[in-house]
Structures are given as structure tokens and as C-alpha cells.
N, C-alpha and C positions, 0 to 999 in steps of 0.2 A: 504493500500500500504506500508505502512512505517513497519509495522509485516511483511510482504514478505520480503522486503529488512533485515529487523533483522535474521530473519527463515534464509534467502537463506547467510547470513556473515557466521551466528553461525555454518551452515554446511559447508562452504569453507574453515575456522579456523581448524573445526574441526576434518574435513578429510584429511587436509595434507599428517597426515604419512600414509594413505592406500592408493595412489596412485600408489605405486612401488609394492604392494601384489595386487592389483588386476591387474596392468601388465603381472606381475609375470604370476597369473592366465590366463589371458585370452591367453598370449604368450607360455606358459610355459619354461619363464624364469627364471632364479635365481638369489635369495637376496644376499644378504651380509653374512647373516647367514645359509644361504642351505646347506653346505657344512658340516656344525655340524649337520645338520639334515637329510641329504640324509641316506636314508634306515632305519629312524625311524620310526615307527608307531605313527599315528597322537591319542594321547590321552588326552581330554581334561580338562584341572584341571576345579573345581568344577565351578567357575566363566564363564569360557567360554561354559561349559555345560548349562550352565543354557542361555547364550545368544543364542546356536544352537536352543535350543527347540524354544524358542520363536522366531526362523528365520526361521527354517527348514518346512519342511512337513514330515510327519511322512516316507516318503518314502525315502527323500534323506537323514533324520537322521538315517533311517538302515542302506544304502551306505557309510556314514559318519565312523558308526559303525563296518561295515565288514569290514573299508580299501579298499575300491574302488578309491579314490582319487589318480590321475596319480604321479607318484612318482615325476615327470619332477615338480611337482605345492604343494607337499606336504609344504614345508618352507613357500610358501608365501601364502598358505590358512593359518597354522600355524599365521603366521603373522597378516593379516589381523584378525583373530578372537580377538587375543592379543587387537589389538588396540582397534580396535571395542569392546569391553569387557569394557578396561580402560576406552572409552567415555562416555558408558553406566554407567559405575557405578559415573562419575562426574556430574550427575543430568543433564544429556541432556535434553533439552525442547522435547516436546513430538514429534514435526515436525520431529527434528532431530534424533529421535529415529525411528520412521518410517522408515526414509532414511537412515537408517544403516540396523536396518535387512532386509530393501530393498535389499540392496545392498548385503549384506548375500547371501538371497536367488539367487540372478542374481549369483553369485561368485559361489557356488554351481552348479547350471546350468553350469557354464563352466569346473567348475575341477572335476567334475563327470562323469562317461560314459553314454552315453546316453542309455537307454533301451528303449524297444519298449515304447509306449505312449500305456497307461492304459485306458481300451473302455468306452465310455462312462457309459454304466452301472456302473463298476468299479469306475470312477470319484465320480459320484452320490450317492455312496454305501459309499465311502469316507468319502466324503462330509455331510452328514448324520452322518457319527458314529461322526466327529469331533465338528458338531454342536450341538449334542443331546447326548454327552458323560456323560454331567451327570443327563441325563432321564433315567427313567429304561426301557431299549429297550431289544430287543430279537432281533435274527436271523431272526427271521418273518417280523419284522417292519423294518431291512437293506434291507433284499429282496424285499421288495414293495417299497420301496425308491428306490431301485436300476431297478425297474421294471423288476424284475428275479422270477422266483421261488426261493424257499429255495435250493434246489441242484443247481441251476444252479449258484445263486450269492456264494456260497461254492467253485464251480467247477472255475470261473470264479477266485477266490483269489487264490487260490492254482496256477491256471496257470498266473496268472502276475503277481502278490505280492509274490507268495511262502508262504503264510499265509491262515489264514481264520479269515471272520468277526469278530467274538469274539476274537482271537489273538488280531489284531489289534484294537479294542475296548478297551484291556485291556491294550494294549502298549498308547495308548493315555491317558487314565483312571490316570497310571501309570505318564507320562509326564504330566498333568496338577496337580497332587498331587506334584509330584517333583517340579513345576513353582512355586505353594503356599507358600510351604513349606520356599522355598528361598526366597521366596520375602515376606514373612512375619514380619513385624515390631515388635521388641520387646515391651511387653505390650500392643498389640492390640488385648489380647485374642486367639487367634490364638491357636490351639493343635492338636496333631496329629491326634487325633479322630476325632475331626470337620472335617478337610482337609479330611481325607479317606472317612468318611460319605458321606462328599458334593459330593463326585463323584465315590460312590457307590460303593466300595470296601468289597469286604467280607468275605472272611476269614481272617483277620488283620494281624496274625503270621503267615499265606505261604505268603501274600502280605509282607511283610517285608522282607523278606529273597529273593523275587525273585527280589523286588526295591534295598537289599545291594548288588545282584549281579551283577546289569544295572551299577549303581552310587558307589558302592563302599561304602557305609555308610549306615546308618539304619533311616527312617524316622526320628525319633527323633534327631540324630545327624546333619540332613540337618535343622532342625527347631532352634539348638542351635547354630548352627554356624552363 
């Protein structure tokens, strides 16, 4: 009882300032700062990129990506990530880290548009690549996860995702390299070869050049920083 009550302080101390960005959001009203930000594109510096992945689903981090977020809620998603970021990086207890990119994700949910909802196959097809991203799976093995045939779980990303299995396989692939890489401790061994290995990357020089043009930087440079 007594760790519930610590848990439930350390997150009411420590969500203070994201009360008015998820207003913001859920209202679509404006900060104090909107006003510098109205008609920016929302671009995440490296810190907050690294908190979307580990909040997002691979779907509303495209959305995130193309600029779908209502212009009315850009400052105070902005905002909220800020915070949410700075908390994260002050050795949040693990509870509270939960309840942040909880709240991530719910936040997202509202300052997103809604698209149709993805059929269950599609879910299950998902759900599979994200869990088994660093198995060596095929097209074959999502399609029977998905209970499709191979055309049909093809046919089926192309009309809700606008992608295909192996795309998004390699966009997650991609996002758990990039996660590593940041959150790798200096002198823990850690290289960019291990990190690509462990989650089966294989041409290393197109994989590099197509992760500097997601992130902005070259694997190696996200492992020094």
C-alpha cells in the first residue's frame, strides 16, 4: 500500500506541467506558447523522438510523421512531448514511466484524425510483425498470423496502412534499432553491428542511409551521442 501511495505522489508531482497540453489537446485549445508555433511543423528533436517511438504505435508514428496532427493542438502536443521527455530523462520510477507514455498514447488518440479502425486480420498481422521483429519471419509467416493468404494480407496493407508487410516490418526493425541505439549506456558494449544484427538488418550501408533519412543522423552518430 505504502509503494501505491509513493507511485501515485511521484506521478501527481510529476505531471503538473502536462495538465494544460493535454487540455490543450483534448479541447483544442491554446498555450501560452501556440502562437510562436501556429503553422509550424511539428519536428521532433532527437530526445522526444526517441520518447514517441517508445509511446507510439507504429501507425500513429506515420500520422505523427506526415503532419496529421490538427493545427488547433499542434503547441500543446508540442508541449506535452517536451515535458514528458524532460521527466523521462530524470530517472522516472518505472510506474511512472508507464503513465507517461500512457498518456502519450491516449494524447495521440485525440490530436490525431481518426481513420477507419484497421480489420482484425490487419491488427493480428501487426501485432505479429511487432512481436516477432527480431525473428526471421517472411511474408508467409505474417499471412498465417494474420489468417490471410499471402495476396490477401498484401492487398489488405496496401488498403488500410498504404504499406505492405515487409515495409512495415522494416519500419519497426528500423524503430527498435533507433530505441537501442539511444538508450545504450556508455561502456556497456553496445555497437552498431550488435544493435543491426539483433534485429536482422541486412544490407548495413542502404540500412544507414535510409535510418539518416527517418532520424537525421547515421546509426553511429545516434550511439555517440
Amino acid at each position: 500500500m505504502r509503494h501505491c501511495h509513493t507511485v501515485g505522489a511521484e506521478i501527481i508531482h510529476r505531471t503538473k506541467g502536462l495538465t494544460q497540453a493535454l487540455r490543450g489537446i483534448r479541447h483544442g485549445t491554446r498555450g501560452r506558447s501556440d502562437r510562436a508555433a501556429e503553422g509550424a511543423e511539428v519536428r521532433a528533436s532527437e530526445a522526444t523522438r526517441s520518447t514517441l517511438e517508445r509511446a507510439l504505435t507504429p501507425t500513429q508514428l506515420r500520422a505523427v510523421d506526415e503532419g496529421l496532427l490538427d493545427t488547433e493542438q499542434r503547441a500543446s502536443w508540442s508541449i506535452l512531448l517536451e515535458h514528458t521527455t524532460r521527466i523521462l530523462e530524470s530517472s522516472a520510477s518505472p510506474a511512472v514511466t508507464e503513465a507517461l507514455l500512457s498518456a502519450i498514447r491516449v494524447a495521440a488518440d485525440e490530436a490525431l484524425p481518426s481513420p477507419a479502425a484497421p480489420s482484425a486480420h490487419v491488427r493480428l498481422a501487426v501485432e505479429f510483425i511487432e512481436r516477432r521483429a527480431d525473428d526471421d519471419i517472411s511474408v508467409e509467416d505474417i499471412a498465417t498470423a494474420a489468417a490471410l493468404s499471402v495476396r490477401g494480407v498484401q492487398s489488405a496493407f496496401r488498403r488500410e496502412l498504404d504499406s505492405t508487410p515487409l515495409r512495415v516490418l522494416a519500419e519497426v526493425r528500423m524503430a527498435r534499432v533507433h530505441r537501442d541505439l539511444a538508450e545504450a549506456a556508455p561502456g556497456d558494449g553496445t555497437s552498431v553491428a550488435s544493435v543491426m544484427t539483433r534485429w536482422r538488418v541486412g544490407h548495413q550501408g542502404r540500412f544507414a542511409h535510409a535510418y539518416s533519412a527517418r532520424y537525421g543522423e547515421f546509426p553511429r552518430d545516434t550511439l555517440a551521442s
